[in-house]
Structure formats: structure tokens, C-alpha cells
N, C-alpha and C positions, 0 to 999 in steps of 0.2 A: 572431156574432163567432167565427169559426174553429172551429162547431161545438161550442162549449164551453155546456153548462148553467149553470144556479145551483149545481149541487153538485158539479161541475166546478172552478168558479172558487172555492168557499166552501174547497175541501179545498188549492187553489194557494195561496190567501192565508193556511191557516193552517199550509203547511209553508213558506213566506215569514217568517211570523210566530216559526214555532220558532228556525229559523234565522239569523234579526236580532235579533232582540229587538223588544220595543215601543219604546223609545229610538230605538233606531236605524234600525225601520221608518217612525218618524214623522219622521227627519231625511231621509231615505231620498226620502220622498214631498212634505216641503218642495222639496229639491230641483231635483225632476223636473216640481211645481208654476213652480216658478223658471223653469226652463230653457224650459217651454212658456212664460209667460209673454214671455218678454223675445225667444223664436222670433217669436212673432207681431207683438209690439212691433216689431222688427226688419223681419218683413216687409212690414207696413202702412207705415213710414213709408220711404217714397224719398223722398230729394231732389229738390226741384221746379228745374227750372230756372234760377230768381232766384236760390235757395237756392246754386246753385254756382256764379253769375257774381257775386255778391257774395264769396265766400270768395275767390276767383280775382281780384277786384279789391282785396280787402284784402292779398291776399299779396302781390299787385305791388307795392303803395305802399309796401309794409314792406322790399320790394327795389329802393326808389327810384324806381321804374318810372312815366312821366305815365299816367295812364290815361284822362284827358277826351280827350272825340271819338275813341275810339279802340274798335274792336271785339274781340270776345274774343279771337280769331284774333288779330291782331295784337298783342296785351298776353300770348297765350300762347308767342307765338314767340320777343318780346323777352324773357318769362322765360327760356328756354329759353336763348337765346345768352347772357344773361345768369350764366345759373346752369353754362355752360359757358366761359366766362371763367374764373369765380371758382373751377373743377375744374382 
């Protein structure tokens, strides 16, 4: 790891350490625990394709819009003139 030792890293973390404090190193590495956490989260879950022609089907209806027998093209286009009407 970028050529760094154990006594390397043992002397980073404890002039890390002077410099925060214990308090604030350990809120510090919450976090960055956090931020990894919810990065990954983030990147594993995409939306599956269902996933979005439902959302897209529920926003029409809620803008009146029929959506039986009707493809997503088509229910996105009438959003779209619709949602330019109402502009």
C-alpha cells in the first residue's frame, strides 16, 4: 500500500491522533465508515427495469393520464405534452 510499513502507518495514526483527539477521531472514522457504507449501498442497487415503468406508471395516473394498453413511449410522451400544457 503506497510503500508504507507498519511503522509508517503506526507514526500517521498517531500524529492523526494528536491532532483530533480520540473524540473526534472516532466521529471522524464513523463517518467515513458511513459514507463507504451507503457508496456501496448506492452502487449495488440500480433500478431494475419494472422498477421504473412502475414509478412512470404511477406518475401518469396521478397526472390523469390512461395508461391501460398503452406502452411506456407513449404514456411518456403524453406526460411530457401534458406537463407542457400545464408550463
Amino acid at each position: 500500500m503506497f510503500g508504507l510499513g507498519w511503522p509508517e502507518l503506526i507514526l500517521i495514526l498517531a500524529i492523526v491522533l494528536l491532532l483530533f483527539g480520540g473524540s473526534r477521531l472516532k466521529d471522524l472514522a464513523k463517518g467515513v465508515g458511513e459514507a463507504v457504507r451507503e457508496f456501496k449501498k448506492a452502487s449495488s442497487e440500480q433500478p431494475s427495469k419494472d422498477d421504473e415503468e412502475k414509478t412512470i406508471i404511477e406518475a401518469a395516473k396521478k397526472m390523469g393520464i390512461k395508461t391501460e394498453g398503452r406502452n411506456i413511449k407513449e404514456i411518456l410522451s403524453e406526460m411530457s405534452k401534458t406537463a407542457e400544457e400545464k408550463s
